[in-house]
N, C-alpha and C positions, 0 to 999 in steps of 0.2 A: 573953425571946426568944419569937417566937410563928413555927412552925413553918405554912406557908400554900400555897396551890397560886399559881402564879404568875397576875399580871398582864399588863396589855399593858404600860402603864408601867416595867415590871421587866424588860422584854426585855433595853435597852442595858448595865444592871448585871450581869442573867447573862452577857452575852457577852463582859464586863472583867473577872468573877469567874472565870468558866470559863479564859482564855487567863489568866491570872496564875497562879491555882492551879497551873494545870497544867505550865505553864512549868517549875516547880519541878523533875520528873520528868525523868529522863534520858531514857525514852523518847517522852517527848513531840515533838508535829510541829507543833503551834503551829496548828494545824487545829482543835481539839476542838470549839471554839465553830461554826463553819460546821457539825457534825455536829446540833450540839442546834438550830442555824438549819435546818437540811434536816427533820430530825425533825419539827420545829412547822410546815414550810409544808407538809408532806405529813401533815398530821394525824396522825402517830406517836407521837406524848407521852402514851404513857398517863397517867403521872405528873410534873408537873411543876410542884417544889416548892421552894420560899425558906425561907433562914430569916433574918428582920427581925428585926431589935435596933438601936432606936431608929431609927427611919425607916432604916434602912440595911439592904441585902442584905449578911451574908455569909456566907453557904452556899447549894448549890443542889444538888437531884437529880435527876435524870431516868429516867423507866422506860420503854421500850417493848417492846413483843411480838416475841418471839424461840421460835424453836424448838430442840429437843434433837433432834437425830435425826428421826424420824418425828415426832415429840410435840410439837403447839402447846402454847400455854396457858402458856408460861413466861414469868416479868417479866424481860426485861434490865435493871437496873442500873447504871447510867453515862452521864453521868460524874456521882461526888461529888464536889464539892469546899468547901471553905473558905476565907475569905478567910488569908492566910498568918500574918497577924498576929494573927487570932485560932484559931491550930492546937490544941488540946489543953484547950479550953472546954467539950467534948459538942457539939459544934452538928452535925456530923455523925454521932453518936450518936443525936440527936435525930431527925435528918434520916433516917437508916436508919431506926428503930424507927416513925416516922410512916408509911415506902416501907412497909417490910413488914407494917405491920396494915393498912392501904389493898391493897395486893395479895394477903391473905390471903383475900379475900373474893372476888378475880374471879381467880386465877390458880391451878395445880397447882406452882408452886414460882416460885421465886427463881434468876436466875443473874447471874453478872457476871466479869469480868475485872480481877483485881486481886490485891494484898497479902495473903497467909495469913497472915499474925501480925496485922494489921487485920482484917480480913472472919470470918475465923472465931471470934471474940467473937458474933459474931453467931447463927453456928451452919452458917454457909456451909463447906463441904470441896471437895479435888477428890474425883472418884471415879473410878476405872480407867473408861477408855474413853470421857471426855469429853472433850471436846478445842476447841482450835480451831486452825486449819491455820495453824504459823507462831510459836504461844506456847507458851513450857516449860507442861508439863499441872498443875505444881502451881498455876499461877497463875486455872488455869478453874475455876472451882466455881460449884457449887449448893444451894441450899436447898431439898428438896420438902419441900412443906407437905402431905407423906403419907409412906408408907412405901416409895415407887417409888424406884427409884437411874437418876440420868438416865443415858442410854448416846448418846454418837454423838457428832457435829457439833452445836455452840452454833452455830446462824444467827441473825447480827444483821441487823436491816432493813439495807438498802442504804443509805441516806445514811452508815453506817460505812463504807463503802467499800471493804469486805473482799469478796475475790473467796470466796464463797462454792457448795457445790453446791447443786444445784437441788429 
């Protein structure tokens, strides 16, 4: 399996990878893919990465630049996913550990929206007073890659379409 930043040719398989995956999820909205299409036409993708095994995509991550509160400089995370058929292979293990040494080098931490019993293997928490307006607070967490404890509002770039403050 070889862990890779995306192509143009990979475009249409992320966005069959992205809307299956996610489908799976109760809270899903069947959108997610138009979010990583919004992302990439407004050049937001900081990271955006496949993982191929045998000519075929099946996982994909996306990072873009997100703020804590006051504090730029944090990587969002999401969406990961996997193809369903291959769930519990590492490929998004894979895919996280490649996100997060790539963003150790230009970011002051990690955030994302998602699963505690998954995410915090990684080393992702919530921590009192992070948030985002609308999700139980276990499910926000952060990774700083220092000793800071992020405090406030997680702001996602717009194309999430979260009515966010200013």
């Amino acid at each position: 399996m070889l862990i890779r930043n995306e192509t143009a040719g990979d475009i249409p398989a992320i966005g069959r990878l992205v809307t299956e995956a996610l489908l799976m999820l109760a809270q899903s909205t069947g959108t997610e893919a138009r979010i990583v299409e919004r992302l990439r036409a407004e050049g937001a993708l900081a990271l955006s990465l496949v993982a191929e095994d045998a000519g075929e995509v099946v996982g994909y991550l996306a990072t873009s630049a997100a703020r804590v509160g006051t504090q730029d400089g944090w990587g969002l995370i999401g969406p990961l996913v996997v193809l369903p058929s291959r769930h519990r292979q590492g490929i998004g293990t894979a895919l996280m550990a490649e996100a997060l040494c790539r963003l150790r080098r230009t970011s002051r931490g990690a955030a994302l929206v998602g699963d505690p019993a998954y995410y915090g293997r990684f080393g992702f928490r919530a921590f009192p007073g992070l948030g985002v307006t609308g999700c139980p607070p276990e499910v926000v967490q952060a990774l700083p890659f220092d000793d800071s404890e992020p405090r406030g509002e997680l702001v996602h770039h717009p194309a999430f379409g979260l009515h966010q403050p200013g």
